[in-house]
N, C-alpha and C positions, 0 to 999 in steps of 0.2 A: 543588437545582441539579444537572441532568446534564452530564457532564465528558465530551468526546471529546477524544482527541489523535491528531495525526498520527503516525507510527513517524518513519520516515526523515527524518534529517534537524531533527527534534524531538526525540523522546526517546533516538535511536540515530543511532549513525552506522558505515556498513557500509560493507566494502572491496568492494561493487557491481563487474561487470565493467565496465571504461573502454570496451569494444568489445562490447556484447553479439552483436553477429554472427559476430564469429569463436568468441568463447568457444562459442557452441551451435554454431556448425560440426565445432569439434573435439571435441563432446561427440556429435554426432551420426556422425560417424567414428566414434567409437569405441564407435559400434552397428553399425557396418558401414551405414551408410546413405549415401548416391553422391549427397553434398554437390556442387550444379552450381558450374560454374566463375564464374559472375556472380552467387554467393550473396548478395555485400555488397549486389549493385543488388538483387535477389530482395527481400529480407531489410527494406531500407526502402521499400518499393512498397508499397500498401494492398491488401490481397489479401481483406480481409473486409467484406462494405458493412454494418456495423452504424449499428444511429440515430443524431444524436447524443445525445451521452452516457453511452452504455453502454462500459460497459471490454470490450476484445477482450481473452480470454485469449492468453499470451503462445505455450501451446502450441498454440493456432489458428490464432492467426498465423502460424506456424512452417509446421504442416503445410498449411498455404494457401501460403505462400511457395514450399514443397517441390515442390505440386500442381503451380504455375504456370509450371512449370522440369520437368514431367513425371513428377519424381519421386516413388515410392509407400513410405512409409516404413513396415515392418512394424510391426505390434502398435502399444503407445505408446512408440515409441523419441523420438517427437516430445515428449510430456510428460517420459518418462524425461530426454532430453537438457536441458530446459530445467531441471528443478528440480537436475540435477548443474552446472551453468555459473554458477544461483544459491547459492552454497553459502559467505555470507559469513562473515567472521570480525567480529565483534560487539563495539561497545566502546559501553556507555552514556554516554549526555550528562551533564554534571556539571549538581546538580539535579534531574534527572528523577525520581529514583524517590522525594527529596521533592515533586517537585510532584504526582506521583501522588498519593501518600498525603494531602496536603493536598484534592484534590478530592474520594478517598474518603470523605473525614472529611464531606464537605457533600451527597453524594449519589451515586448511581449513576456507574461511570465505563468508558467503553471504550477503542478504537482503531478507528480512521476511516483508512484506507490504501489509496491508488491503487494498491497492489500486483495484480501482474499473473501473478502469479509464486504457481504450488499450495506449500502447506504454507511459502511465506517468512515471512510474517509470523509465522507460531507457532513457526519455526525459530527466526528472531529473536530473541522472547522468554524462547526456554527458554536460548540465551546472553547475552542481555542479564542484566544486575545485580536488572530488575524483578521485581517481586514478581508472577508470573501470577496468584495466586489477586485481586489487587486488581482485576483487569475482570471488570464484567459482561459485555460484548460484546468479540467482536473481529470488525471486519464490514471486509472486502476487495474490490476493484472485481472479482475474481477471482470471490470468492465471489456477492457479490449482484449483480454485472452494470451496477453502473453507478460512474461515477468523480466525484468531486468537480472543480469545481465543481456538478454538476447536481445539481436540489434532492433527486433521489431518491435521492444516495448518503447525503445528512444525514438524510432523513426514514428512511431504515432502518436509518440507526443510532440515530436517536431511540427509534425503535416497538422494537427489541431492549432500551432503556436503560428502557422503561416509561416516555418521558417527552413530551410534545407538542413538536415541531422548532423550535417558538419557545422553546423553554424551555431550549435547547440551547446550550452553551456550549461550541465547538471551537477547541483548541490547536493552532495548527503555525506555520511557517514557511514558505509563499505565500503570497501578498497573491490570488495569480490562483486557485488551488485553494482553498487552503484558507478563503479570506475568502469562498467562496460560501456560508456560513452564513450570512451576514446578507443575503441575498436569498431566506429562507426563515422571518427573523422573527427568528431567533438572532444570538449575539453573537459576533465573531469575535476570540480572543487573540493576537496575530502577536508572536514572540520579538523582532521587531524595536523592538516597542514595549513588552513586558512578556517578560523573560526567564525561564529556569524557577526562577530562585534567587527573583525577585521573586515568580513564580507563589502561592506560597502564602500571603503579604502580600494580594496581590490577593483570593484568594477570603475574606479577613478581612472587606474592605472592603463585601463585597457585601452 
């Protein structure tokens, strides 16, 4: 059995910025870059026509935002500025790093995360409680370009775990995101209805 789990919100829960726009504004100041005065409106305006389903990275949106407002942000102060605003302080979910080790114990196991955001997720876990060396995979909308629900975020994290997408069992808490495994053949575990203390009871069962 392959085991994915959600990060956020599943296994971790992160003090996230409440205002991601200002936070990269004042990160982006403090590259010297001439942050416009209608950033906020900028900032939530779709500036990248991607398919759907594919995740926009968070620093393309950024420097499209910037574009669109005139501004030319030197070098990658646009990445720079994004990964310094995501810089959270990390507290693990009670349960989780036994519900890990419980899946380890039945098969390959990763992390499936609509993170948008360079080097978050691996931030993450080297301050989370989790054991890193326990994932196979850690596959990011960031990284592979597309975000859950669409089936191609579950099938590449499948084909990383050596396992076929129907054979995939994914952990989190959305019913909208993350339940898009079972429109791929797989089976979807929502905290809402099996939590992570129960998690490892559950993979007994199977």
């Amino acid at each position: 059995m392959a085991v994915s789990f959600d990060l956020f919100g599943t296994l971790v829960d992160a003090d996230l910025p409440a205002d991601p726009a200002s936070a990269i504004a004042e990160e982006l100041r403090a590259r010297d870059v001439a942050v416009p005065d209608d950033w906020a409106a900028a900032y939530h305006e779709t500036h990248v026509d991607a398919p759907e389903g594919a995740a926009v990275p968070l620093m393309a949106h950024v420097s499209a935002a910037l574009a669109s407002r005139g501004v030319a942000a030197p070098g990658n102060a646009p990445r720079r500025a994004v990964v310094a605003a995501f810089d959270p302080a990390v507290e693990t979910r009670e349960g989780a790093a036994e519900a890990v080790a419980a899946a380890s114990e039945r098969g390959p196991v990763g992390i499936l995360s609509n993170c948008a955001v360079p080097q978050l997720a691996r931030k993450t876990l080297i301050r989370s409680e989790l054991d890193r060396e326990e994932f196979d995979a850690i596959v990011t909308g960031v990284a592979c370009g597309w975000e859950k629900p669409d089936p191609r975020a579950f099938e590449t994290c499948a084909d990383r775990l050596g396992a076929p997408v129907a054979d995939l069992v994914h952990v989190g808490d959305d019913p909208a995101t993350d339940g898009g495994i079972e429109d791929c053949g797989g089976e979807a575990v929502l905290l809402g209805d099996v939590s992570l203390a129960e998690f490892p009871a559950w993979t007994e069962r199977r």
